[in-house]
C-alpha positions in Angstrom: 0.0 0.0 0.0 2.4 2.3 1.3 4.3 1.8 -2.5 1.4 3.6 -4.6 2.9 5.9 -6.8 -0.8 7.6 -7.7 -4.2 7.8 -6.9 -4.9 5.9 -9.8 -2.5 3.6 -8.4 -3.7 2.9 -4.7 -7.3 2.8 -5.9 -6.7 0.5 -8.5 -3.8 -1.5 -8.3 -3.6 -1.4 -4.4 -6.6 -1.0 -2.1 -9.4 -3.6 -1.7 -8.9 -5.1 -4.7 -12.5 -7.2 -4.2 -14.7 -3.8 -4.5 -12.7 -2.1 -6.8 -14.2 -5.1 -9.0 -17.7 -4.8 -7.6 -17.9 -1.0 -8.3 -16.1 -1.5 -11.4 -18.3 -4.0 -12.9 -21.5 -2.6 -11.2 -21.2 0.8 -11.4 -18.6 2.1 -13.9 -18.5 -0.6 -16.8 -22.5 0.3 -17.1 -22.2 3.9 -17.3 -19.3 4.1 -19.7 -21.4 1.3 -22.1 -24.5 4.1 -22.0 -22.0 6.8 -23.2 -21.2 8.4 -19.6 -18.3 10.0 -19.8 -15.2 8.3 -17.7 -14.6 10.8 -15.3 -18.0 10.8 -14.3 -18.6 7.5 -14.4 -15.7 7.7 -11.7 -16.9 10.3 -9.4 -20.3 8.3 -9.4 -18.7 5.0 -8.7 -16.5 6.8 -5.8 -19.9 8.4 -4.6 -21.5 5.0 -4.7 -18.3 3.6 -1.9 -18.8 7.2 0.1 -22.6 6.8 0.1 -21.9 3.0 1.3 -19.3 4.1 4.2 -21.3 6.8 5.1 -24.2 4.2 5.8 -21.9 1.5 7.4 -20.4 4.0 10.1 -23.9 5.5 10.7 -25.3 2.8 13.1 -21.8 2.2 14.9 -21.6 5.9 15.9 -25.2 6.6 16.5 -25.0 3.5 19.3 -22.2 5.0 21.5 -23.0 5.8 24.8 -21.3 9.1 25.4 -23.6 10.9 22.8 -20.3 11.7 20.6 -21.6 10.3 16.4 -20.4 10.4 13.2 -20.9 14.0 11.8 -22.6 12.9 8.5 -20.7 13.7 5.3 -17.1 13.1 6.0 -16.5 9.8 4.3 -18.6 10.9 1.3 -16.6 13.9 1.1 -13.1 11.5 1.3 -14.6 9.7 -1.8 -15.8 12.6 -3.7 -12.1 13.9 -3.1 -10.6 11.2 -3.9 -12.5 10.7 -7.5 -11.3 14.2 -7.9 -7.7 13.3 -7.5 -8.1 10.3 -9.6 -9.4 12.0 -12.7 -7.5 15.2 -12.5 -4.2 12.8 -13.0 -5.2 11.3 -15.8 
């Protein structure tokens, strides 16, 4: 992990290889078959994973004790960055 030379790189080559093929097959292939452009098709399939973490920390932090959650947002902002940082390198 700690060898990724690029965005591209850690995302694709690097980082939970098993979803990268999900959200490649399920969510990008599709859209770039209807003629959606492949930046966008990106940002949508990074949305899809910050939408996804966004629900699967919500319950966690909503059941702690102390009253301290999850401000909403955060990891759909990470992914939204991080489709920015992808497309603007290639």
């Amino acid at each position: 992990l700690t060898h990724a030379t690029s965005p591209s790189d850690f995302w694709g080559r690097r980082w939970n290889l098993l979803i990268h093929g999900l959200f490649r097959r399920t969510v990008f292939n599709p859209l770039v078959k209807r003629g959606v452009p492949h930046a966008f098709s990106a940002l949508l399939a990074f949305l899809v994973s910050g939408l996804f973490h966004e629900y699967a920390f919500m319950a966690p932090s909503a059941m702690r004790r102390d009253g301290v959650g999850a401000v909403l947002g955060y990891n759909l902002l990470f992914f939204v960055v991080q489709a920015a940082a992808v497309t603007t390198e290639k």
